[in-house]
N, C-alpha and C positions, 0 to 999 in steps of 0.2 A: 216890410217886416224883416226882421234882422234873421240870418240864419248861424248856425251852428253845426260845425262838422266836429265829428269825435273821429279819428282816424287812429287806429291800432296798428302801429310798425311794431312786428312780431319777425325778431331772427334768433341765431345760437349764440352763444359764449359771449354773452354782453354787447352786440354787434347791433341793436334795436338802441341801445345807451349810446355808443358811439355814435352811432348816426347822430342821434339827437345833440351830443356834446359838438361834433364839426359842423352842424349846423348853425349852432349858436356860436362856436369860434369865429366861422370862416364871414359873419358880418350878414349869410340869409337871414337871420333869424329878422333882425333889425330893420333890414332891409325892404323883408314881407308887413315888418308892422306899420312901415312908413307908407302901404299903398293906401291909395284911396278908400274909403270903407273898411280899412283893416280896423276891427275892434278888440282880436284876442288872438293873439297865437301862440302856447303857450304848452310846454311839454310836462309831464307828470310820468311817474314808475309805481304800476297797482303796485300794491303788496304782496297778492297771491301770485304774481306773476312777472319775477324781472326778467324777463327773456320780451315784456311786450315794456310798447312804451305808448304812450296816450297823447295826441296833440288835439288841444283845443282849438278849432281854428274859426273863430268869429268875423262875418262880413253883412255890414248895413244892408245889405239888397241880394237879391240874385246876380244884377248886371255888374256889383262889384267882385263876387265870387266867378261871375264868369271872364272878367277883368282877369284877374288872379290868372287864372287858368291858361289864360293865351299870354301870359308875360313871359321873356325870358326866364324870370328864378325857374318856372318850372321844369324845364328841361335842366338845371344847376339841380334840381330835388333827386330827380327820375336820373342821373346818375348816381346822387349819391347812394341812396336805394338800391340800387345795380349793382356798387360796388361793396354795401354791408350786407347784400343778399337777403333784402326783406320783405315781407309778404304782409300784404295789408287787408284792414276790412274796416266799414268805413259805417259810420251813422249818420246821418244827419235829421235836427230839430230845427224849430221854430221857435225862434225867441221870443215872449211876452215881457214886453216892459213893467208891468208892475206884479207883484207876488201876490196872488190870489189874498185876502183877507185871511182864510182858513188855513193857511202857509204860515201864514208870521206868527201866530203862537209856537213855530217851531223854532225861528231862527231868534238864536242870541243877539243883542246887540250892543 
């Protein structure tokens, strides 16, 4: 069953946006989406809140997200992090393949 982390990098004076902009310059971004089971990594800025920034981060399995976890990039992350000074909090779901019946009268298509 596929998982989904929502991970909230929350710093000051736009420093949650830089992160996420060096990240996708410096070639992680790209990089994370090429591992094995990567399904979605994928940054976003709520509205009520540009000081946070949102990554979507989708992996086929647990054993792939735990992949992830022991790879190089992450120690490349956990600096970057360290040096925009940011503070995280973190979700994580359970992906359903298909949209409940009672769902789809909601989405447009």
């Amino acid at each position: 069953m596929a998982l989904m982390m929502h991970l909230y990098y929350t710093g000051e004076n736009g420093s949650a946006r830089r992160f996420a902009e060096e990240m996708t310059a410096s070639g992680l971004v790209e990089r994370i989406r090429t591992e094995e089971g990567n399904l979605c990594y994928s940054y976003f800025i709520p509205m009520d809140d540009p000081e946070t920034v949102l990554l979507l981060d989708a992996w086929s399995d647990q054993a792939a997200l735990d992949a992830h976890h022991a790879s190089p990039v992450m120690g490349e992350i956990a600096r970057l992090r360290d040096r925009y000074d940011l503070h995280m909090r973190a979700e994580r779901c359970v992906m359903e393949e298909d949209v409940p019946e009672s769902d789809q009268a909601f989405l447009r298509k």
